[in-house]
Every structure is written in C-alpha cells, then in structure tokens.
Backbone bond lengths (Angstrom), bond angles and torsions (degrees), N, CA, C in turn:
res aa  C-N    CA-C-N  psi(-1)  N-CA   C-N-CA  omega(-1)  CA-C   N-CA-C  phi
1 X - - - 1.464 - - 1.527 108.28 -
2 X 1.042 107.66 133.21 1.705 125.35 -178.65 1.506 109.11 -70.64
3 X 1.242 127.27 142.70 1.404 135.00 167.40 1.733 122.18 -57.09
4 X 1.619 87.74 -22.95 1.779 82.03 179.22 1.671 101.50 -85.53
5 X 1.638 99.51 -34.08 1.877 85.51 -163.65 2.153 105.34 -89.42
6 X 1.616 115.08 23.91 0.982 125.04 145.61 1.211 137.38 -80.67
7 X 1.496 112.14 -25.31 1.303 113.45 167.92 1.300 117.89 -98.62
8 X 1.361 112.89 -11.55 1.611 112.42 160.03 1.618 120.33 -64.52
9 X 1.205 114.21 -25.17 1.616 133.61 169.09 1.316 111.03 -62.48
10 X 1.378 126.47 -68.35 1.338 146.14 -177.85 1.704 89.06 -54.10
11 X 1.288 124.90 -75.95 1.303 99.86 -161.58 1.447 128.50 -84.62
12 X 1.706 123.29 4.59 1.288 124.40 137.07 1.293 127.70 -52.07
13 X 1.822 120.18 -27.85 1.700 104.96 173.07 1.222 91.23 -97.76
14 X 1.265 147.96 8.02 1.568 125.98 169.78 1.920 98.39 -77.23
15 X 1.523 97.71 -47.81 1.539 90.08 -172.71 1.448 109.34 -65.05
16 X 1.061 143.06 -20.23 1.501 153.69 158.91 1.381 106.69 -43.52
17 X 1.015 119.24 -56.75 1.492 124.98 -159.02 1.565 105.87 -85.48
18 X 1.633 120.05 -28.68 1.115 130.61 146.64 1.381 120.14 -30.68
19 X 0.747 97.99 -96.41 1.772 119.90 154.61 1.692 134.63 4.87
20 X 1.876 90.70 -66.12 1.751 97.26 154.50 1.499 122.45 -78.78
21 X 1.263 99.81 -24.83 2.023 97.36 173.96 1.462 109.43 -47.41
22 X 1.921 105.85 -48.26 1.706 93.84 -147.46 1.891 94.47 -81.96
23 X 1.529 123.79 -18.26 0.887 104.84 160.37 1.189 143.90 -72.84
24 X 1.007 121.35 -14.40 1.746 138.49 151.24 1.475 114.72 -50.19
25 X 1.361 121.70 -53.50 1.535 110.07 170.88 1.686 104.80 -59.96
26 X 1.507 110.64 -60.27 1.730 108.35 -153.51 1.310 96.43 -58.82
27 X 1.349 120.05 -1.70 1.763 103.48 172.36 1.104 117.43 -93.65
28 X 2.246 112.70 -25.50 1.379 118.91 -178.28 1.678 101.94 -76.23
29 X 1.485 128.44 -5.23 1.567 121.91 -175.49 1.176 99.05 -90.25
30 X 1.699 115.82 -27.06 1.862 96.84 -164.01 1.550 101.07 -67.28
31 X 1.544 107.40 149.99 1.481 105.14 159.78 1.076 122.76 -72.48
32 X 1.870 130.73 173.62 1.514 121.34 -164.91 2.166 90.74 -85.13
33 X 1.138 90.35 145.42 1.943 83.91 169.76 1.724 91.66 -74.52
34 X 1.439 95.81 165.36 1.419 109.14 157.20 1.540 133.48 -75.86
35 X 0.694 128.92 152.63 1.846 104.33 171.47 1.785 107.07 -79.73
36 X 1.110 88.17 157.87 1.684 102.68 172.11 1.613 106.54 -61.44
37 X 1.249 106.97 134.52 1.963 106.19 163.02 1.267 107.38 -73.84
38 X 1.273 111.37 130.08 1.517 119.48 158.53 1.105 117.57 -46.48
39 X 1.709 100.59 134.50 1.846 105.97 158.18 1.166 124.84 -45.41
40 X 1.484 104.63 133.89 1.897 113.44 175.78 1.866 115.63 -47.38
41 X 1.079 137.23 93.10 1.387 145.58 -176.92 1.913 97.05 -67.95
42 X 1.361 84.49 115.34 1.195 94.81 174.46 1.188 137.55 -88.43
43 X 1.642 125.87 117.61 1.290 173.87 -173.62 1.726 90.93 -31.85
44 X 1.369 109.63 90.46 1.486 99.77 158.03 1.692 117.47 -149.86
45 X 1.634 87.58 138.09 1.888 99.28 -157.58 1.583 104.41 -130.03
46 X 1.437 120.57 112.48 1.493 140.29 -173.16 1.087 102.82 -108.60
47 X 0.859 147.92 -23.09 1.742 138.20 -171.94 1.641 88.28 -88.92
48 X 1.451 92.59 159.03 1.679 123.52 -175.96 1.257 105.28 -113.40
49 X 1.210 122.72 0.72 2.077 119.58 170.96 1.144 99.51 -119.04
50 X 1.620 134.26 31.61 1.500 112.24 -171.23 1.499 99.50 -86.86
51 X 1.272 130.25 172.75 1.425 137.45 160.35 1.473 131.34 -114.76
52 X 1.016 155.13 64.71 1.442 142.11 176.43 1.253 134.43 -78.85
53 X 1.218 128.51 150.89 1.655 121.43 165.23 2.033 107.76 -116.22
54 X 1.440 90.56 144.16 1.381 74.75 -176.65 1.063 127.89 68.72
55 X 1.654 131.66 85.36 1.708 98.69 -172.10 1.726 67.44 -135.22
56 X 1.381 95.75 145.90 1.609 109.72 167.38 1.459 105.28 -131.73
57 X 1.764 115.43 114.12 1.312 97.02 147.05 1.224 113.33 -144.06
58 X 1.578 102.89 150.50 1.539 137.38 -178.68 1.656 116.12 -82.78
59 X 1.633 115.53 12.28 1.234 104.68 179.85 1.676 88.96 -124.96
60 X 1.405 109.46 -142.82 1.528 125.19 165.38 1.500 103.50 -58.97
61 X 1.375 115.55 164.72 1.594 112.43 179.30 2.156 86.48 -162.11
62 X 1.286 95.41 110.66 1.341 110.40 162.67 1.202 142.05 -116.00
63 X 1.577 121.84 108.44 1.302 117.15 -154.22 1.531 113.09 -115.42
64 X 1.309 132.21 114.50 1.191 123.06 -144.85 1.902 97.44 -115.29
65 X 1.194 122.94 -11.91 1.032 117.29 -172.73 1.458 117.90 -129.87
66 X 1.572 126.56 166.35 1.169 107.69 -164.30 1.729 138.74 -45.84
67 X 0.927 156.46 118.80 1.371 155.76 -145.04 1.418 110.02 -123.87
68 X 1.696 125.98 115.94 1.073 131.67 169.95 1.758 122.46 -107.03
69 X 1.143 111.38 94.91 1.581 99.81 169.84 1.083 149.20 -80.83
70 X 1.463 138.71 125.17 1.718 100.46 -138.38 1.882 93.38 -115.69
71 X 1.481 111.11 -18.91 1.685 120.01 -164.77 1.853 93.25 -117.39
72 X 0.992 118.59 -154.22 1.549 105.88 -154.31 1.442 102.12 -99.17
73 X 1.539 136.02 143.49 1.210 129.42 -178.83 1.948 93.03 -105.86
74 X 1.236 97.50 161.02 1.703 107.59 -173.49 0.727 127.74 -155.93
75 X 1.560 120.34 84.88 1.961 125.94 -161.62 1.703 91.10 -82.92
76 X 1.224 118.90 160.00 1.137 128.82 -162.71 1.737 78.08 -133.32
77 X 1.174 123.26 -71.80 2.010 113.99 -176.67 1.160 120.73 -136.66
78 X 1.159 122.80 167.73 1.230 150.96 -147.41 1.718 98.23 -21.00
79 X 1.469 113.25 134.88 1.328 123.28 -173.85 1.556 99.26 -157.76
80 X 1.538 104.60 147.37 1.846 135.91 -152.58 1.293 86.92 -138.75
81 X 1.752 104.15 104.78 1.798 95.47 155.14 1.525 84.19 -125.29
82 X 1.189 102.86 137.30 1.638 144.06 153.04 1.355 137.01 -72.46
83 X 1.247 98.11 -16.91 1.708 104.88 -167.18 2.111 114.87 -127.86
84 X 0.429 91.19 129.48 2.242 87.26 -174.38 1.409 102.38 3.38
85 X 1.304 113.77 163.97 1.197 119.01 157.49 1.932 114.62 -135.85
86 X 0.619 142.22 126.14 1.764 136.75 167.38 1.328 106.82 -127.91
87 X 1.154 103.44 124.22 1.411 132.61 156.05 1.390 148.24 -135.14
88 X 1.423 97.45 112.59 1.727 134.56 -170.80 1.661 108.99 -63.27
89 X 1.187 126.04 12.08 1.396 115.13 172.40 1.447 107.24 -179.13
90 X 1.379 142.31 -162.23 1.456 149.16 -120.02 1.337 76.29 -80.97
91 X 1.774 141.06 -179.76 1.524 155.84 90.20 1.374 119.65 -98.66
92 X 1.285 112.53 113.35 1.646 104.74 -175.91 1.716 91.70 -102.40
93 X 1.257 111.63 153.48 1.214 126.89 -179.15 1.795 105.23 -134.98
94 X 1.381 112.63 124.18 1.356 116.80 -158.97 2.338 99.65 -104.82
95 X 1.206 89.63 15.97 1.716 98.84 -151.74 1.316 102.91 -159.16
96 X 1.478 120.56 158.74 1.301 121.30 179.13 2.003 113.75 -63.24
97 X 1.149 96.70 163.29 1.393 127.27 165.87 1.198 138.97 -126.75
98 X 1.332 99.79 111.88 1.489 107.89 -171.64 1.563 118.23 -120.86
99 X 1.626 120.57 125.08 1.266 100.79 -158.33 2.028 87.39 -135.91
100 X 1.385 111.83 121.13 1.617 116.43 173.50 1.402 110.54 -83.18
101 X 1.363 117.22 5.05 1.407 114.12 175.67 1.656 108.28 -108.35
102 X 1.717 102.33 -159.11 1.840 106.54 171.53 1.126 121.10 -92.63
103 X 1.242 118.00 105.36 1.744 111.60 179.01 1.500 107.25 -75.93
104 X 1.026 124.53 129.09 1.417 131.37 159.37 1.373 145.97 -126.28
105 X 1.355 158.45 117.54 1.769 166.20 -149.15 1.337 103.11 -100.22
106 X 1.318 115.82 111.81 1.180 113.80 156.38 1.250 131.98 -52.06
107 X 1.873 138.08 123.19 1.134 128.14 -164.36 1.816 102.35 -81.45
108 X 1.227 106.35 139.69 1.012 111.11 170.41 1.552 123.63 -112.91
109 X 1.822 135.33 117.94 1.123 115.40 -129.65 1.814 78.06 -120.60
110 X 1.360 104.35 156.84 1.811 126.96 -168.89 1.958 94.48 -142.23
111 X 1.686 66.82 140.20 1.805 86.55 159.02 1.372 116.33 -109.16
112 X 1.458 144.16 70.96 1.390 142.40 -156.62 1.706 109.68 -70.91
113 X 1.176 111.30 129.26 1.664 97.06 174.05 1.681 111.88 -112.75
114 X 1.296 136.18 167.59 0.976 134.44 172.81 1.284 127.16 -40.85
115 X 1.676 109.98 107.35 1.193 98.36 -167.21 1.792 134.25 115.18
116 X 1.089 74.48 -22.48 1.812 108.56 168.11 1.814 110.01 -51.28
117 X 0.788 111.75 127.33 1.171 117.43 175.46 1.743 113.87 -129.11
118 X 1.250 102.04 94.30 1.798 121.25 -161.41 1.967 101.16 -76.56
119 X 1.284 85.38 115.60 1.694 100.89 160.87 1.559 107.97 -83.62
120 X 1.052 98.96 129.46 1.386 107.19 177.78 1.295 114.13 -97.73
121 X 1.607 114.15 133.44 1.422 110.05 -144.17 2.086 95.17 -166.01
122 X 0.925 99.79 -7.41 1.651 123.80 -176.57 1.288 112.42 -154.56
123 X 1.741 124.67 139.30 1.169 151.31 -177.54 1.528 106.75 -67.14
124 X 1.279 127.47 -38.12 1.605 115.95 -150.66 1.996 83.37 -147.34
125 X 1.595 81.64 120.97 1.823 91.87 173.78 1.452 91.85 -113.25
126 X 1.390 107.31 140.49 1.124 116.18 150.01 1.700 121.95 -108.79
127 X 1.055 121.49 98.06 1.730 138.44 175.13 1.277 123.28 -31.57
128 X 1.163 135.58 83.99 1.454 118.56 174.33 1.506 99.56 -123.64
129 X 1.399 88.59 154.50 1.926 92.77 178.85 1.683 94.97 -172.43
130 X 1.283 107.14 171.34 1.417 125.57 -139.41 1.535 97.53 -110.16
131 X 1.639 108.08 -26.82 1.661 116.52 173.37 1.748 97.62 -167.60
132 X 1.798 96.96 -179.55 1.146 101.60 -173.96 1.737 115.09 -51.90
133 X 1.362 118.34 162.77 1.693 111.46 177.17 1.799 97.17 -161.79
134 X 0.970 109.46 151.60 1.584 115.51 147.80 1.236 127.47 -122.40
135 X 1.613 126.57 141.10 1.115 163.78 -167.68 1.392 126.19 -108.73
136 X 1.731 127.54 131.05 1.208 123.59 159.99 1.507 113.45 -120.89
137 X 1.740 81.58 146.13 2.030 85.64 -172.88 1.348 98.54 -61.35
138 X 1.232 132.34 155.21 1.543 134.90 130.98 1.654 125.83 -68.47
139 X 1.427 107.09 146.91 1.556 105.67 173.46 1.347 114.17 -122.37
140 X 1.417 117.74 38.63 1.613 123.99 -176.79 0.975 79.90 -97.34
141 X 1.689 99.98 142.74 1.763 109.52 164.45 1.743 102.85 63.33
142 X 0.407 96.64 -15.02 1.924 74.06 167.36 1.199 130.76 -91.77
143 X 1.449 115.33 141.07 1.853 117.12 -158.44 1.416 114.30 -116.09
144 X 1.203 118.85 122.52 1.556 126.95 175.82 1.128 113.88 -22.37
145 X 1.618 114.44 107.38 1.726 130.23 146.13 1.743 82.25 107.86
146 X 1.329 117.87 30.16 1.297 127.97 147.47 0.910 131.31 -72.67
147 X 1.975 130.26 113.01 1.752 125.34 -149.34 1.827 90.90 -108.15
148 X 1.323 115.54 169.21 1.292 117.68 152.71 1.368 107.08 -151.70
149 X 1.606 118.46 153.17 1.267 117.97 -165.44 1.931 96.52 -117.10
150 X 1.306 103.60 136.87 1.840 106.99 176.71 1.497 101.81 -115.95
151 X 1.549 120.80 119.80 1.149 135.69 140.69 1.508 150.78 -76.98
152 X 1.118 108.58 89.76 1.790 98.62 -167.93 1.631 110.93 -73.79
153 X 1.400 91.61 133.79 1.450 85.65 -159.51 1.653 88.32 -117.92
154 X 1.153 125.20 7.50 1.629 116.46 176.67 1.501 101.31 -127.33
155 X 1.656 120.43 -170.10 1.010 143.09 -155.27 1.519 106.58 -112.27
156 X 1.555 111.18 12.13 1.305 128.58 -176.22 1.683 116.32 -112.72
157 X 1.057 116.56 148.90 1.780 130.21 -171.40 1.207 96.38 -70.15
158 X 1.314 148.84 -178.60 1.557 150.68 -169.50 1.902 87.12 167.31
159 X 1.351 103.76 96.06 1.996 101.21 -172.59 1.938 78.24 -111.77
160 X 1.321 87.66 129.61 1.644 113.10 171.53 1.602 98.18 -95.13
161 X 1.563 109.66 126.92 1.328 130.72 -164.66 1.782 96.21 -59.42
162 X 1.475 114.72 -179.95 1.328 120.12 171.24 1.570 116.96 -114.33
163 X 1.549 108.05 29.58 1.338 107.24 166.06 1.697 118.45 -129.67
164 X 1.530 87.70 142.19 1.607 98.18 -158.05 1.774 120.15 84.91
165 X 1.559 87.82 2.07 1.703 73.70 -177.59 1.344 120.30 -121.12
166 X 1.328 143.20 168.38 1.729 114.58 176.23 1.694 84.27 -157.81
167 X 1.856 89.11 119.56 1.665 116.18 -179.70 1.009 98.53 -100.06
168 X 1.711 106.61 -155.14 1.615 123.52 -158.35 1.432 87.15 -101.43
169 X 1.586 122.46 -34.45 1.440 114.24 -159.17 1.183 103.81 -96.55
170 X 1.168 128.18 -14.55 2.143 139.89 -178.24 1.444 87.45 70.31
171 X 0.925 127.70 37.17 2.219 131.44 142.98 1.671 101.98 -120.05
172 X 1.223 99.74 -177.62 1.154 125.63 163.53 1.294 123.27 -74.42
173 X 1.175 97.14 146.43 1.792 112.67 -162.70 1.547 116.90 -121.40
174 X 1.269 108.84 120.81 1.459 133.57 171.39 1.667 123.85 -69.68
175 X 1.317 91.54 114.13 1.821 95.45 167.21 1.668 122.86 -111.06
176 X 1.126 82.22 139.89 2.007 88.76 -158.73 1.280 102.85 -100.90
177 X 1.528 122.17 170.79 1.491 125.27 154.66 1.742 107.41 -27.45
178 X 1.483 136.57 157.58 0.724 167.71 30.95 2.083 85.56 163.31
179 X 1.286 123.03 33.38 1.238 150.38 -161.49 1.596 103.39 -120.22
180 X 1.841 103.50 116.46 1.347 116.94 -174.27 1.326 109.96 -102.56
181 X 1.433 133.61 120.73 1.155 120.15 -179.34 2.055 101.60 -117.42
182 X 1.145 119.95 146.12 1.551 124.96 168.81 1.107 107.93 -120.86
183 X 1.814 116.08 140.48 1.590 126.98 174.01 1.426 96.86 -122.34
184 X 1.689 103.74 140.09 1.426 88.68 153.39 1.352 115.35 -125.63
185 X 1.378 141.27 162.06 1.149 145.26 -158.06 1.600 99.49 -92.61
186 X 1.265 105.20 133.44 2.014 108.79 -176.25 1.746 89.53 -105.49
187 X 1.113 139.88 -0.09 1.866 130.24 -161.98 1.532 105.98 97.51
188 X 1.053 120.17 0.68 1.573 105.75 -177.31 1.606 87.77 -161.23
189 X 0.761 147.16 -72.97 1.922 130.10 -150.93 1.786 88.58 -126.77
190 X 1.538 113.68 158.03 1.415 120.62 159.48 1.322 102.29 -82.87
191 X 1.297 98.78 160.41 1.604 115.67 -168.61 1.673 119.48 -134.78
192 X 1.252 115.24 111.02 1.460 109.43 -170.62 1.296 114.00 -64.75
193 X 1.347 116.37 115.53 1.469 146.90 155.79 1.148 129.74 -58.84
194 X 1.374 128.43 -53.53 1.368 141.15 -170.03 1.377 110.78 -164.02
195 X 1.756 108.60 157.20 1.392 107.37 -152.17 1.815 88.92 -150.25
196 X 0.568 118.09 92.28 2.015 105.24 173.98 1.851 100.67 -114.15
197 X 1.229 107.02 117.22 1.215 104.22 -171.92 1.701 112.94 -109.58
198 X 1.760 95.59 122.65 1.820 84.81 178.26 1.589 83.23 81.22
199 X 1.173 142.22 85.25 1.490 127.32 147.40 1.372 119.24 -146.33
C-alpha cells in the first residue's frame, strides 16, 4: 500500500467518525416528542344495575339501559336522545330545545279547598273539587319563565285569587268545567298566558 492511498484511508475514517459524533449530539439536542393522547373510547353502558360516580366522557357516550341521575347532569353540546325521557324534578336548560318527537307532562290531579294556597311544584294540574272554591297561586320556589297548565276537570268554578297574579282583566280569574288556563311566572307574579275556555 502506497503512502498517498494511506492517508486517503486515515482521513476517510476520521471523516467517518466525524460524522457519527455530530449525529449523536443532534439526536442528544432533539427533545423527547410526547406521545399522542389516545382516542376518546367510547362510553357504552347496557346493564340496568350499573353504578357510577362521576362519569366524564369526551368521546361518544351510549347508554342503552335504564339511566338514573341523581346530582346534576350537564351536556355542554349537541346531544340526540332517542329513547323516553321522565323527569321527577327541576331541568334547567341554558340553550335551545329542540325536540322531533312528543313532548308530554304528566297531569297531576288536586282537590283544592277554599283557601288553598297551591305551591307549585308540577306542570299540569288537573282540578277537581266537590263544589265551587277559591284558590291562590303560591310563588315559593318558583323559577323565572316557569309555565303551569290548569284543568277544570268538574262542573265547578275554581276563581284563582288576585294576588301574585296578573290577567287580561287585572281581577281574578275563573276556571270552569272543561277550561284550560296557563301562567307563567315573570320573578314576581304569574302571568296569564293562555286561556281556552270550555275546550
């Protein structure tokens, strides 16, 4: 071997060896990446005895069997229920509602006697009574743009007092046999809404 094509050797593995050093640092400078977060695994519960606390999910969430909530539920967007709904206490809705099916209130039926002063506590009264009587709404507990519907369901007068309330006539207002009246609550007095008389 010749002296020239020895030092052509020598300084091809010097530049070699060059070579793996600087890639050894630019790999010791990169930072580590993070890993990717896993996709949201979507939330699906068929049994009717399950229990949870807390359940958050950020992906799909499918619930196929009966569902009881007992502390506050809180959709943040767009949500598809398909299947019944009943509900036994407050729903506040912070956003529109839109429903392609039948919404419906269970009537809830009272014997009011003279003097009665009705907490409102249910959407749909149904009126029965034994003879004429008068009644005042209550406004404990009731929450702004809160409706209630009155059904006379007998052959008897049922006159809703004139306090707390504000009609068409600024008196008190009479519900007759088979006569639907709706109030809705403004924060301070109910307010007659609707009137179908005899229907």
């Amino acid at each position: 071997m010749t002296k020239k094509t020895t030092y052509y050797l020598n300084w091809l593995v010097t530049l070699a060896a060059i070579f793996v050093a600087v890639v050894a640092l630019v790999g010791q400078a990169q930072p580590a990446q993070p890993e990717a977060p896993a996709p949201p695994v979507p939330l699906a519960v068929s049994s009717d005895t399950s229990n949870f606390t807390n359940i958050a999910a950020s992906g799909t969430a499918a619930i196929t069997g009966n569902t009881t909530v007992g502390g506050t539920l809180g959709v943040t967007g767009a949500s598809t229920l398909t299947g019944a709904i009943t509900g036994s206490s407050t729903a506040t809705f912070a956003d529109e509602v839109t429903s392609s099916a039948e919404v419906t209130w269970a009537g809830t039926h009272i014997t009011p006697t003279t003097g009665t002063t009705l907490t409102i506590s249910d959407t749909v009264y149904i009126v029965e009574t034994t003879g004429a009587i008068t009644m005042t709404l209550g406004t404990t507990g009731a929450d702004e743009g809160q409706f209630v519907v009155f059904i006379g369901a007998d052959a008897n007068n049922v006159t809703v007092n004139d306090t707390d309330i504000r009609t068409s006539t600024g008196a008190a207002l009479t519900i007759g046999q088979y006569d639907i009246v709706v109030f809705m609550y403004d924060g301070h007095s109910w307010i007659e809404w609707l009137i179908l008389a005899n229907s």
